[in-house]
N, C-alpha and C positions, 0 to 999 in steps of 0.2 A: 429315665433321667440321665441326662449328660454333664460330666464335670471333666474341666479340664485339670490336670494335674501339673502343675508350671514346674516344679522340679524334672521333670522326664520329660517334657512339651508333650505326654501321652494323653490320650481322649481315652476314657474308659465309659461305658452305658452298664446298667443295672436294671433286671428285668425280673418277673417273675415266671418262672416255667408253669407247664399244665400241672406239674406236680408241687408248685408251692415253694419251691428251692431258691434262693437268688442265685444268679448265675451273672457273674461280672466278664466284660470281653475287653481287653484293650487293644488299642491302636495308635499308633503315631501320629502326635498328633500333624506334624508338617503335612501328612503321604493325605491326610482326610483335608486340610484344607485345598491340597494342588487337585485333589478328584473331584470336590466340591467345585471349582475352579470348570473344569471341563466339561463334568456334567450339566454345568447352569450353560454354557456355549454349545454342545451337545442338543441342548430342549430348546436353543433359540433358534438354530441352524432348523430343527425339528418343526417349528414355527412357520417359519418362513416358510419351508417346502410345504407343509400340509395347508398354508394359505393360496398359492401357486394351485394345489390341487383342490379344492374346494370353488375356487375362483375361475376354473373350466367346467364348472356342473352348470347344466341347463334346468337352472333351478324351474323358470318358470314353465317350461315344456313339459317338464317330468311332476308337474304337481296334476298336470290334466291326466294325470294315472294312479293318483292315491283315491283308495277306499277311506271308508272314514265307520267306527266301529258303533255300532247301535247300540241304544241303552234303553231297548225296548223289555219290556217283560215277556219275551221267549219262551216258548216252553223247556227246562233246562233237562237232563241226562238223571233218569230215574239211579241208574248205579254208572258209578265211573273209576276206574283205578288208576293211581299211579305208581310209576314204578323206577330205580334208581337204583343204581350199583356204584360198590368203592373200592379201594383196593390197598391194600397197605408193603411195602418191603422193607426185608431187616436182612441187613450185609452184616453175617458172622463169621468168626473164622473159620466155621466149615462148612462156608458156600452162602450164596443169598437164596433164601424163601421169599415169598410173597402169600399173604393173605386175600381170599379177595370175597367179597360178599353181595350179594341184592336180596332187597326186600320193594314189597309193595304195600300200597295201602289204598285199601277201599272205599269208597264214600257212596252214602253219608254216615256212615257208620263209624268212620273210622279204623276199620278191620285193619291189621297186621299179615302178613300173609308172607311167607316164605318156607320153601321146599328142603329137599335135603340138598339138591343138586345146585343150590342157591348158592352156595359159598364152600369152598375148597381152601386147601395150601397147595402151591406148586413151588420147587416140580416135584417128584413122585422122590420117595428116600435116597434110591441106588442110583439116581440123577442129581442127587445137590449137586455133587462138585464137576457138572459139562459145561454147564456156562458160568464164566467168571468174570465176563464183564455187566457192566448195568446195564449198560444200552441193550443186549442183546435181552439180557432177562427183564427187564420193563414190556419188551415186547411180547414175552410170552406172559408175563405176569396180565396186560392190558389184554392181550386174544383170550385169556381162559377169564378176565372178568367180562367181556360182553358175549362169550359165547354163553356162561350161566345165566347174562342178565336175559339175552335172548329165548333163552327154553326154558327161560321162569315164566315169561310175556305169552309164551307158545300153551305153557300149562294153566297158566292163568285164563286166557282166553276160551279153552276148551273146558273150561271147569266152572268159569261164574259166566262166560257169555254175557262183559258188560256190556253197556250201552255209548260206552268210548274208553278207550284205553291213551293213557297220556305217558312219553316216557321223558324222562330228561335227560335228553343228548339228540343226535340226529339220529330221522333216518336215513340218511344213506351210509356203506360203510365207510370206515378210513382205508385209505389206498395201500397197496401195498409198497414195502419200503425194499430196498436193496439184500435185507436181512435175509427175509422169506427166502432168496433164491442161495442163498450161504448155508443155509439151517433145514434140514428135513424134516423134524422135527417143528418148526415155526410156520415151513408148506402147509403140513397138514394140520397145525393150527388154525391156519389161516380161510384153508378149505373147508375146516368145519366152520367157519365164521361167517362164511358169506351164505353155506348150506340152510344154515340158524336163520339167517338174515334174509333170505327170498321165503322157507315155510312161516315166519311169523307174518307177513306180507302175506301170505297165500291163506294162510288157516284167518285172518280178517276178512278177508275178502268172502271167504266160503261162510263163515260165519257172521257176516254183514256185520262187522265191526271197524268204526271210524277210531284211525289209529293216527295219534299223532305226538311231533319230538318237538320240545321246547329246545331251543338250541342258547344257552346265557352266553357262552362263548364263543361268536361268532369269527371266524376264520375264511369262510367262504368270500371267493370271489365271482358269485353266480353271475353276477349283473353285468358285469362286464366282459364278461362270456371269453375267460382267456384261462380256464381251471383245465389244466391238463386228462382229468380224469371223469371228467363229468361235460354232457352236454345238453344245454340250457337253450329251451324252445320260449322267446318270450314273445308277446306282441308288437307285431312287425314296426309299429309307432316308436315301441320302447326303444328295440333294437337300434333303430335308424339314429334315436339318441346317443345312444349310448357308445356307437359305432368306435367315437373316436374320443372316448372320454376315456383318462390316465386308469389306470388301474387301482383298484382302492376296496377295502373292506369290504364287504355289501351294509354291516352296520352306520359304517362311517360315510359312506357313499349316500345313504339314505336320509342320517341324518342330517343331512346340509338342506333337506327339502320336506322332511314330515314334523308336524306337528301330532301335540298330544293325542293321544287314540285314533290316530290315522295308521293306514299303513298301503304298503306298498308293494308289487304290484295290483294295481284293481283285478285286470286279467290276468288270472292265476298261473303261471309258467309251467313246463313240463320238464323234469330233469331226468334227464337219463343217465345213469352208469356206466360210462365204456365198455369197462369189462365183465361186466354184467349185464349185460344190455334188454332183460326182459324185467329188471327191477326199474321202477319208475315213479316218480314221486312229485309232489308239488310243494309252493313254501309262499310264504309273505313275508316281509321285515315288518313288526309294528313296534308303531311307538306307546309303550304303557307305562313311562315316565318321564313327566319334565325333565328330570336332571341327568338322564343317562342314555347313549344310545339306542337306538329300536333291537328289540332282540330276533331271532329268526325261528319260525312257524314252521315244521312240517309238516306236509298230512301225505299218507299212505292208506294202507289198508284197504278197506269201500272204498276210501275216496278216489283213489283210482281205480277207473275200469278200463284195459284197454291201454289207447291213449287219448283218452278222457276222463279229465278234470269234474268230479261233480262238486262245481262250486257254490251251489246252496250247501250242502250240507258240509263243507269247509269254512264256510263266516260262519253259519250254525253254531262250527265248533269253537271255531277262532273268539267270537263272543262270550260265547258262554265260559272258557279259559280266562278270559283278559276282567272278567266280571269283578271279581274279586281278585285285586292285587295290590301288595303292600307298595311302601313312597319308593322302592328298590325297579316295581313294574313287574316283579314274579307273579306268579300264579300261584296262591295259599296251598295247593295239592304238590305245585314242583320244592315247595319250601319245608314242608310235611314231611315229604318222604328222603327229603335228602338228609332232614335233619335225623330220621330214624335209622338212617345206615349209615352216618359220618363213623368213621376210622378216624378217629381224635390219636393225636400223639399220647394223651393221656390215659386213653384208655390202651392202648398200643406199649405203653408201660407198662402199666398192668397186667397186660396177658404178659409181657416179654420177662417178667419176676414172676408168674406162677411156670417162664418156660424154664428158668433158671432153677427153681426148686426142684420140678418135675426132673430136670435132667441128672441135676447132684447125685438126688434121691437113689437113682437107679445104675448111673453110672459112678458118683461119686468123685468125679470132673466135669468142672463147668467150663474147661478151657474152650474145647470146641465150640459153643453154642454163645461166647464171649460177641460182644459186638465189636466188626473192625475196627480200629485204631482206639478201643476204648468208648466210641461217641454214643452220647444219650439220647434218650430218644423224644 
């Protein structure tokens, strides 16, 4: 709710936290209308350019290359898991921790499943106070949660040998940042990350398991083949498209040309990892929602051999994923499991008050273990 206060010209809002608290914030009011001001010139400026780039897509050349998704009665995946990792930070005055966790869940069962190796705190005690800024510890807090989400995916596989494994995120990795080569410590983060990340690709493969990353957050710019770090084999027709088309999303690049339960490319592309270059993978954009952009498909595991594409049993899967999906276009399995491992601020209270008793208790000062500047969580 917003009220302006004409004695102060302040805007104040009133909200409810996860914990039920009202929590009032004010602001000037002049400083909100002159940003209100900007930002509505800001999103028309925004307009204009993304009409500019929309209005150079070869819509009608590039539709001679969507797939379009069957709603046949397929034989579907006797067992299938998915699987999702979260992470949480809490900057105290003596030092930032992070939380971090993955779980999976089995179907049709609905099974729960997670390891000990699933979820940790870092860094290690006699390390809080090395790194003191965010950016750097988001990094390691981000490498130590896909390194467990990865050798959860690795013991899961070896242990139920399903008949598709679904993760939510991609498969390839995130690139390395400027950090890594600052930090020794984040190196060898890092190097256990991509280790994780070529055996869970390899123990599919040996184990003929079709492994694939629903990507909600698409960031790639595959299709236009200008991503520093990856290189994008697509067919020779698309390419020649695309050649000289502006750079753009691959979500938002797609959407200018697919319709509902279409996706795109027909011919399934080949990505490779620069610096990784015996990791290899394929994707689609599809569209499983009217109202929001196509999301990004990838498949690994069996489904690359070599460098070959086995594209039946990639729409096989692609199908059978896109089957059941809410008015959002997720997949009931990526909505599932994400919802069983969200790290809520709420509950993130909760632990953060049985951390504050636990510490009293033993030490009898909770100054340390205080959150910086006071802030809730």
């Amino acid at each position: 709710m917003f009220t302006v206060l004409s004695d102060s010209l302040e805007y104040y809002y009133k909200y409810k936290t996860d914990s039920m608290s009202e929590e009032r914030v004010t602001a000037y009011g002049k400083l909100i209308i002159d940003i209100r001001k900007e930002l509505l010139k800001y999103i028309s400026k925004l307009a204009e350019f993304s009409k500019k780039h929309y209005s150079s897509v070869k819509v009608n050349r590039l539709r001679s290359y969507i797939g379009e998704l069957t709603s046949d009665d397929s034989p579907s995946y006797e067992s299938y898991i998915a699987v999702d990792g979260a992470s949480f930070m809490l900057n105290l005055m003596v030092g930032i921790i992070g939380l971090y966790a993955t779980i999976a869940v089995k179907f049709p069962e609905v099974k729960r499943i997670y390891y000990r190796e699933s979820f940790g705190v870092v860094p290690a005690v006699e390390k809080v106070q090395d790194i003191s800024d965010t950016l750097t510890f988001s990094r390691v807090l981000d490498l130590s949660r896909e390194i467990a989400f990865l050798n959860t995916c690795i013991k899961l596989v070896k242990e139920y040998k399903p008949d598709l494994m679904v993760l939510d995120g991609s498969l390839l990795p995130v690139p390395r940042t400027g950090l890594e080569d600052k930090h020794e410590y984040l190196n060898d983060l890092y190097r256990e990350y991509i280790k994780s990340m070529l055996k869970l690709h390899e123990i599919c493969r040996v184990e003929r398991v079709p492994l694939i990353g629903f990507v909600k957050r698409v960031r790639s710019k595959f299709l236009t083949g200008r991503a520093s770090n990856v290189e994008v084999t697509l067919d020779d027709g698309i390419s020649e498209i695309l050649d000289s088309q502006l750079q753009l999303y691959d979500n938002l690049l797609a959407e200018s040309f697919l319709k509902f339960r279409e996706y795109f490319p027909k011919v399934l592309p080949l990505v490779r990892y620069r610096d990784v270059p015996e990791l290899k993978v394929s994707f689609v954009l599809v569209k499983t929602s009217r109202s929001v952009p196509p999301y990004r498909v990838d498949f690994g595991g069996s489904l690359i051999l070599g460098n070959r594409v086995d594209e039946r049993e990639c729409l096989r899967a692609l199908n059978f994923l896109c089957k059941e999906t809410t008015t959002e276009g997720l997949p009931y399995c990526i909505l599932k499991v994400d919802e069983e491992v969200k790290l809520s601020r709420a509950l993130m209270s909760d632990l953060y008050d049985d951390i504050l008793h636990k510490y009293f208790k033993e030490v009898g000062d909770i100054s340390f273990v205080l959150t910086l500047w006071g802030e809730t969580l």
